[in-house]
C-alpha positions in Angstrom: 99.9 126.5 97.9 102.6 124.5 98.6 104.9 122.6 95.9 102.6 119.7 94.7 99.7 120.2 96.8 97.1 120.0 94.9 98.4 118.6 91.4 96.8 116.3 89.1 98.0 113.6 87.7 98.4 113.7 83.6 97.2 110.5 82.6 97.9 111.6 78.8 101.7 111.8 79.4 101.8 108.1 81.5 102.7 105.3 79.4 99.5 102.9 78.9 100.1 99.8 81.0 101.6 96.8 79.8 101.9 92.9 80.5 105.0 91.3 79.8 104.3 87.5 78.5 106.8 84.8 77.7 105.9 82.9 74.5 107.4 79.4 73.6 108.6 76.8 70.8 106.6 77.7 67.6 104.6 81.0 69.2 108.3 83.0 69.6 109.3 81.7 66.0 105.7 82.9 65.0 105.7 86.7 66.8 109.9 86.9 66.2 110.6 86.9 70.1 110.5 85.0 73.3 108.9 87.8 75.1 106.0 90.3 73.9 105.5 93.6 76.1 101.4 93.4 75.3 100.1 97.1 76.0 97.4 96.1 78.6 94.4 97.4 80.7 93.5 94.0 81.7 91.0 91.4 80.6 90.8 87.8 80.0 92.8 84.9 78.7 90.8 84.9 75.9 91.1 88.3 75.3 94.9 88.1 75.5 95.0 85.6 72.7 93.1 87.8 71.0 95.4 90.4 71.6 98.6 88.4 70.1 96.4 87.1 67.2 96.6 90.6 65.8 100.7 90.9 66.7 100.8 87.8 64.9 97.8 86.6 62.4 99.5 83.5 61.0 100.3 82.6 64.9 96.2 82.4 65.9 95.7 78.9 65.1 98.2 77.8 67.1 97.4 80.4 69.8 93.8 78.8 70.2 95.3 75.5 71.1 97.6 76.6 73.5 97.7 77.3 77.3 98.1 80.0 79.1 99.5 80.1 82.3 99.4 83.4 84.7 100.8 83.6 88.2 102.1 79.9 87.7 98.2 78.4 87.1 96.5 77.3 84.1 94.0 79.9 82.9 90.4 79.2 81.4 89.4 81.6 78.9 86.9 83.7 81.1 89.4 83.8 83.7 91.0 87.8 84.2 94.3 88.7 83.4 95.7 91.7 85.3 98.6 94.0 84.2 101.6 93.1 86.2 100.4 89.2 86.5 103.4 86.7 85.6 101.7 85.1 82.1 103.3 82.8 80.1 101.7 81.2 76.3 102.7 77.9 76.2 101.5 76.2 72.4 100.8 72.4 72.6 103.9 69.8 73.0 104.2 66.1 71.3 106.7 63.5 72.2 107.2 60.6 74.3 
């Protein structure tokens, strides 16, 4: 048989996906960092607050009032997040 020809792939040895999300303002002071490398199958926005919740506990109020943004659009909770999207968490802003 020749070199590689019929080889599986080890799924055990890969490393499990992940989505790279950009956090802001009091959600980076809240998880220690302006980025979070989530490990990731994919899901929903919900879900993915969800997922940060547990990084951060003290972090999920805030997390449930704030938007997040993948591929550059707002997200509703129901709507699917894939691994490799572009997602950014942006918490809630005041001013004037």
């Amino acid at each position: 048989m020749p070199r590689g020809a019929g080889t599986m792939h080890d799924d055990s040895r890969s490393p499990s996906p992940a989505l790279r999300i950009a956090v802001f303002a009091g959600l980076a002071e809240s998880l220690g960092r302006r980025v979070v490398d989530l490990p990731w199958a994919g899901g929903t926005a919900a879900d993915l607050r969800s997922a940060l919740a547990v990084l951060a506990p003290a972090a999920a109020p805030l997390l449930a009032r704030s938007a997040v943004v993948v591929d550059g659009r707002h997200a509703a909770d129901g709507d699917a997040v894939s691994c490799g999207a572009d997602v950014a968490v942006l918490p809630p802003v005041s001013g004037g």
